[in-house]
C-alpha positions as CSV (number, residue, x, y, z in Angstrom):
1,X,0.0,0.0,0.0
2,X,2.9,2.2,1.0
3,X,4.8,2.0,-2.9
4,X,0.9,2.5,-4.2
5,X,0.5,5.4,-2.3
6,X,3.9,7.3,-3.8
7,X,3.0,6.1,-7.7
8,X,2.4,8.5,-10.5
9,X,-1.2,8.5,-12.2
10,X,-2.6,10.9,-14.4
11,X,-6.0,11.6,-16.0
12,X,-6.4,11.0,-19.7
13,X,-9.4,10.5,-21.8
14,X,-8.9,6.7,-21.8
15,X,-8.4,6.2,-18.0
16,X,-8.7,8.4,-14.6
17,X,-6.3,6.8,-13.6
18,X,-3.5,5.9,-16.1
19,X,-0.5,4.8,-14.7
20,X,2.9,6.9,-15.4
21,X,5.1,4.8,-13.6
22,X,6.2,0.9,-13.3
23,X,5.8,-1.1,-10.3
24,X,7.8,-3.9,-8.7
25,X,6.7,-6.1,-5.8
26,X,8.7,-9.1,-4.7
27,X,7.7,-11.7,-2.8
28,X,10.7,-13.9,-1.3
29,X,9.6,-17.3,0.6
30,X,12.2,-19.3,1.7
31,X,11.5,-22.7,4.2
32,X,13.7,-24.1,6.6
33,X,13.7,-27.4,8.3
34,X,16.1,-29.9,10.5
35,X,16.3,-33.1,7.6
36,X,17.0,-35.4,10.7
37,X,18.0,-38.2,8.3
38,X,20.6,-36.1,6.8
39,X,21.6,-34.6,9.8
40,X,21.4,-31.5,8.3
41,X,19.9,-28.2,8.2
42,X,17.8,-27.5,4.7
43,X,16.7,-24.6,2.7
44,X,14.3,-24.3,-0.1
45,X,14.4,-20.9,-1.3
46,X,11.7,-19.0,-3.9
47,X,11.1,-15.2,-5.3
48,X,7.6,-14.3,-7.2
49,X,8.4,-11.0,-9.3
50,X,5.3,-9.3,-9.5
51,X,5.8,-6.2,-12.0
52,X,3.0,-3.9,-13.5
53,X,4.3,-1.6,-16.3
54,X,3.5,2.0,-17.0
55,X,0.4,2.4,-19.0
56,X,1.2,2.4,-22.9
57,X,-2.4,4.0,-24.6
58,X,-2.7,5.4,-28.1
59,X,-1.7,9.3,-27.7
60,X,-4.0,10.0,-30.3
61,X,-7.4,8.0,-28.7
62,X,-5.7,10.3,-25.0
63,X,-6.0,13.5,-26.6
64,X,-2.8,14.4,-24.2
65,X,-1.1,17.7,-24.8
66,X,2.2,19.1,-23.0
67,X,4.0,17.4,-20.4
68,X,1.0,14.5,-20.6
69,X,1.5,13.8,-24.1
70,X,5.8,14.0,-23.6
71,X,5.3,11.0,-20.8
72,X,3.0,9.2,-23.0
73,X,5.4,8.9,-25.6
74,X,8.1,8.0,-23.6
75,X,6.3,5.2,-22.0
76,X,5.2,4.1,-25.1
């Protein structure tokens, strides 16, 4: 909620909301157990990446103009 909060949106004619920035969110697991057969301690280990890109619309469908229509391009 806390990275949510601090992301970019802007308005355009496609979306109120229309993301302007990208956003990560990793999610590390990692298990750890006595193997007592082994005698030894064991680790399994993952990582989810989670990522939602910038919004790429048609600047033409936006009808963006000025520093709107420069960030539109550029995440496009």
């Amino acid at each position: 909620m806390k990275g949510n909060e601090t992301r970019s949106t802007g308005v355009t004619d496609l979306n109120e909301h229309s993301s302007r920035s990208h956003a990560l969110f990793v999610v590390k697991i990692e298990s750890k157990w006595y193997d007592a057969e082994t005698k030894q301690n064991k680790i399994k280990a993952g990582k989810l990446n989670l990522v939602d890109l910038a919004g790429s619309e048609c600047i033409n469908k936006t009808n963006a103009v000025g520093e709107r229509k420069e960030e539109g391009i550029k995440i496009n």
